[in-house]
C-alpha positions in Angstrom: -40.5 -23.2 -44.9 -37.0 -22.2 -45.1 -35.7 -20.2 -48.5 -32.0 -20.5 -48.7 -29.8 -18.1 -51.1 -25.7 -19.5 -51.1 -23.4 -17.1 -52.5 -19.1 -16.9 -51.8 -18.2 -19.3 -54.9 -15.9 -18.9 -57.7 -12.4 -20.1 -59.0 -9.3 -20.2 -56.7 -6.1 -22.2 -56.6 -5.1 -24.8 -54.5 -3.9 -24.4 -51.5 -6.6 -20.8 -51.5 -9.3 -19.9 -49.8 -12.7 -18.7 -50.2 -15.5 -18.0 -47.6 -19.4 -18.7 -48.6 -22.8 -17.6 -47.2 -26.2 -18.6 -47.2 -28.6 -16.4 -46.3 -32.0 -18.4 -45.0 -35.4 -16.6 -44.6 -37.7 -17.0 -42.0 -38.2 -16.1 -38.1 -37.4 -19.0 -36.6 -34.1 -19.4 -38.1 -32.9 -19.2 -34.9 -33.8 -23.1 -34.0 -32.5 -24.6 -37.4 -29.8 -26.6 -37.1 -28.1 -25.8 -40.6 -25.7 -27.8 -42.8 -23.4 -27.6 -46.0 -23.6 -30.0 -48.5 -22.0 -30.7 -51.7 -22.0 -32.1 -54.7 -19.4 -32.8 -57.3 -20.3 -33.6 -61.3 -21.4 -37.6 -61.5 -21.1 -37.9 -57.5 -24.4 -37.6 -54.9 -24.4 -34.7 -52.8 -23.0 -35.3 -49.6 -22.7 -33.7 -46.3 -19.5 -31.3 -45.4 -20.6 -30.0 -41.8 -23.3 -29.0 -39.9 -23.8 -26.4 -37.0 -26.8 -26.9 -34.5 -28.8 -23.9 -32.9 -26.4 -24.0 -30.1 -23.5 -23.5 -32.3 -21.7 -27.2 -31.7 -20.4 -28.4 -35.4 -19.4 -31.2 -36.7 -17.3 -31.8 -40.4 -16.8 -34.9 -42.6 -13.4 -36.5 -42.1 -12.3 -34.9 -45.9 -12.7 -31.2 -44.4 -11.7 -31.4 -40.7 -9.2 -29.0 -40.0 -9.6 -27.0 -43.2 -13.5 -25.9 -43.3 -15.0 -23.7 -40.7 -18.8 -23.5 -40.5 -20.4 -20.8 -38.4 -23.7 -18.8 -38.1 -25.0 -15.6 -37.6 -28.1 -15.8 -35.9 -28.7 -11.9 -36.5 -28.5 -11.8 -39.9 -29.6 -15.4 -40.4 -26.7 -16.2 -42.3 -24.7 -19.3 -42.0 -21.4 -19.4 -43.6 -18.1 -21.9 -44.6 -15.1 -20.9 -44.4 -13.1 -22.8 -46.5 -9.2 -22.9 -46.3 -6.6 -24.7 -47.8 -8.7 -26.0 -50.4 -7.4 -29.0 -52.8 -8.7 -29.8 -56.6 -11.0 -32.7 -54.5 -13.3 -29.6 -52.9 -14.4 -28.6 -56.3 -18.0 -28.9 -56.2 -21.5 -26.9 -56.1 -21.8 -26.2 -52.3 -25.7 -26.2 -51.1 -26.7 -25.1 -47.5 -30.1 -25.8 -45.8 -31.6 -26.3 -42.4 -31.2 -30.1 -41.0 -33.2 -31.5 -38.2 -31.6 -33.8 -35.2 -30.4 -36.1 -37.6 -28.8 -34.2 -39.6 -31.5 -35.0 -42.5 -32.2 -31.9 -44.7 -36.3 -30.6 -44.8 -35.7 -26.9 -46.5 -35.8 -26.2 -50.7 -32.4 -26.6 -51.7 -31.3 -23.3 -53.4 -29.5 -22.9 -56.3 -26.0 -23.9 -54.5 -22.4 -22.1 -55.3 -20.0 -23.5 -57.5 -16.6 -23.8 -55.9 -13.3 -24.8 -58.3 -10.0 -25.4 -57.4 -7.7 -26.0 -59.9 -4.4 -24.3 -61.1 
C-alpha cells in the first residue's frame, strides 16, 4: 500500500509558477509508475501526467510544454513542476502510483490546492 502526502500548492498569478511534491511511503516505490491528477470544483478528476519507473512521461494535451513531472527515487518523491500557469490550472492536484495503464491503485491523499488568479 502506497501512502501519498502532496504538498507545493498555494495562490499565484498567471503566467507564475509553482513546483509541488508528493512524498509516497513504501520500499518498493521504486517500481511505481506515479501520476498527477486533478480536479477542479464541479469537474471529475482527471489525469495531468504520468512518469513510469524508468522515468519516460507523458502529459495531457492542456499541460504539454508547461508542466514538468519528475521523480526522485531517493527520497521517493515525485514532483510537478508547473510553469506558466493560466486561471484553467486552478485545481486540487492529487498524486498516486498508477499501474501500466495508467489506472490509479494507491489511497488518494489529501491533494494540494493550486489557484491562479490575478
Amino acid at each position: 500500500q502506497v501512502q501519498l502526502v502532496e504538498s507545493g500548492g498555494g495562490l499565484v498569478q498567471p503566467g507564475g509558477s509553482l513546483r509541488l511534491s508528493c512524498a509516497a511511503s513504501g520500499s518498493i516505490f521504486k517500481i511505481y509508475d506515479m501520476a498527477w491528477y486533478r480536479q477542479a470544483p464541479g469537474k471529475q478528476r482527471e489525469l495531468v501526467a504520468v512518469i513510469t519507473n524508468g522515468g519516460s512521461t507523458n502529459y495531457a494535451d492542456s499541460v504539454k510544454g508547461r508542466f514538468t513531472i519528475s521523480r526522485d527515487n531517493a527520497k521517493n518523491t515525485v514532483y510537478l513542476q508547473m510553469n506558466s500557469l493560466k486561471p484553467e490550472d486552478t485545481a486540487v492536484y492529487y498524486c498516486n502510483g498508477v499501474d501500466g495503464l495508467a489506472r490509479p491503485f494507491g489511497n488518494w491523499g489529501q491533494g494540494t490546492q493550486v489557484t491562479v488568479s490575478s
